[in-house]
C-alpha positions as CSV (number, residue, x, y, z in Angstrom):
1,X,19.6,10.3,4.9
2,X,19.2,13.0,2.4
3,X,15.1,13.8,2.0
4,X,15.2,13.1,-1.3
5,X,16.9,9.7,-1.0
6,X,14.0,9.0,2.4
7,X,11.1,9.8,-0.9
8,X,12.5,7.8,-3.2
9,X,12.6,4.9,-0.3
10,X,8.9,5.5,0.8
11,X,8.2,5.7,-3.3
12,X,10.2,2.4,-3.5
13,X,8.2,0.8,-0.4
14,X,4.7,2.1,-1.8
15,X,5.3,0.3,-5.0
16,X,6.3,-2.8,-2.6
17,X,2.9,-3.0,-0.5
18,X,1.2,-2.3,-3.3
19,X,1.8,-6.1,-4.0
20,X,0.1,-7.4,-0.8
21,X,-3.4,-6.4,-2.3
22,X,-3.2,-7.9,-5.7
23,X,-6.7,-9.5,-5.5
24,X,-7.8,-6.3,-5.6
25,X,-5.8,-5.4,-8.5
26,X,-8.0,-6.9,-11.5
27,X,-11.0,-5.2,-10.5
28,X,-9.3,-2.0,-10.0
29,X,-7.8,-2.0,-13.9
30,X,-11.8,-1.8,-14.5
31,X,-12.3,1.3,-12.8
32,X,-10.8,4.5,-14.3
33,X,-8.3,6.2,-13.1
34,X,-8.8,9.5,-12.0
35,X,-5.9,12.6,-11.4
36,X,-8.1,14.0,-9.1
37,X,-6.9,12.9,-5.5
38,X,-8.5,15.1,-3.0
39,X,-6.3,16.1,0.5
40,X,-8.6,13.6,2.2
41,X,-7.9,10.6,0.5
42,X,-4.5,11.3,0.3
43,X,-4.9,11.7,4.4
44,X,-6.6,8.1,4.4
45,X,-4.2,6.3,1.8
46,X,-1.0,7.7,4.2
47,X,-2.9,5.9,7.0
48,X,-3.9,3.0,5.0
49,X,-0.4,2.7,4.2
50,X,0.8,3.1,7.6
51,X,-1.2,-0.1,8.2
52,X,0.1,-2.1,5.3
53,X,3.6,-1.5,6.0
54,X,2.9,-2.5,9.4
55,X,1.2,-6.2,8.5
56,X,3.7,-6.5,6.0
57,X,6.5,-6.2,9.2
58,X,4.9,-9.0,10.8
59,X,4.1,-11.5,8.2
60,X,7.4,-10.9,6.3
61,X,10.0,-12.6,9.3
62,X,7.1,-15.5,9.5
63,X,7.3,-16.2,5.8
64,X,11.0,-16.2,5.2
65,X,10.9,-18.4,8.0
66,X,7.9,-21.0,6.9
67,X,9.3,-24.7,7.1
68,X,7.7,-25.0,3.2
69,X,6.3,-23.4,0.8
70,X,2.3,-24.4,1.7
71,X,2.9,-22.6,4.7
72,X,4.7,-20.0,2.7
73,X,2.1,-19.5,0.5
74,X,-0.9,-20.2,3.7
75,X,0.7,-17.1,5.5
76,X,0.8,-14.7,2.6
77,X,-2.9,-15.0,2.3
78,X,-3.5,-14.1,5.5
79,X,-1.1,-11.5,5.2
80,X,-2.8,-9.6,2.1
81,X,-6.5,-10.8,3.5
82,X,-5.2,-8.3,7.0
83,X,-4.0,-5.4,4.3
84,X,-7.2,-5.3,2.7
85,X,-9.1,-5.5,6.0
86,X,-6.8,-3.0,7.4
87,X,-6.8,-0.9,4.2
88,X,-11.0,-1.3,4.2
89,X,-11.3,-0.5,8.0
90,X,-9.2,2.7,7.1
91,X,-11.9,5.5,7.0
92,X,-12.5,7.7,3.6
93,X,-10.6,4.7,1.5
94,X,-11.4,1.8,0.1
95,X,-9.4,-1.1,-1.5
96,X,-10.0,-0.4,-4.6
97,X,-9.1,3.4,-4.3
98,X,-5.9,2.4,-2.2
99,X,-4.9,1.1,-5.3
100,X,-6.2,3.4,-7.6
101,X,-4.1,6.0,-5.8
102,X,-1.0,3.7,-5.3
103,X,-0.8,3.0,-9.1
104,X,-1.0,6.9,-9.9
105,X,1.8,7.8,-7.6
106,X,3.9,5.4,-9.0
107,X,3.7,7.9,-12.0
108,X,3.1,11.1,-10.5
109,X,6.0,12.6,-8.3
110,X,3.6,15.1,-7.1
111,X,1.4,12.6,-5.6
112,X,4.0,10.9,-4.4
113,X,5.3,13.9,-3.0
114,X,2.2,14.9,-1.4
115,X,2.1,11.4,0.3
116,X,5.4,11.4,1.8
117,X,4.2,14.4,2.9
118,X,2.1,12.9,5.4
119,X,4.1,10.1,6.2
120,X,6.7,12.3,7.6
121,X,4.1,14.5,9.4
């Protein structure tokens, strides 16, 4: 695959994890957002990131596969309750800033580009 296509797929799957930790979402749109994304955070959101897409390749086969939609809805809790756990336990980030940082690459290809960055490394 192209490098350009493989960044616009990791953009694409950013923008898809960042669903996972939606509780965290409303008090995030309280903080302000800042441009400023220092080389370590960006080190600790790749990581972070690493994680979520990881829970998110577990839970996702169990949920397709739920019997109804209690269970359905039962296991995608517990799916975004690991991400934020996983994304908390991730040193230099929080969940809050995970998102903070999510939401400005999804409008800053240079962030974004700096992200893939380290997801390739």
């Amino acid at each position: 695959m192209k490098r350009a296509n493989r960044a616009s797929a990791i953009a694409i799957a950013m923008m898809m994890a960042a669903a996972a930790p939606m509780a965290a979402l409303a008090q995030a749109e309280s903080v302000p957002m800042t441009q400023d994304v220092t080389e370590s955070e960006i080190a600790a959101f790749a990581q972070a990131y690493q994680e979520v897409v990881a829970i998110n390749a577990e839970y996702v086969p169990q949920v397709e596969q739920a019997a109804d939609d209690a269970t359905r809805q039962a296991l995608m809790e517990e799916a975004q309750r690991a991400q934020a756990e996983a994304i908390e336990t991730t040193e230099g980030i929080s969940l809050d800033r995970y998102v903070e940082i999510l939401t400005l690459a999804q409008n800053d290809a240079d962030l974004t580009a700096q992200i893939t960055a380290y997801l390739e490394s």
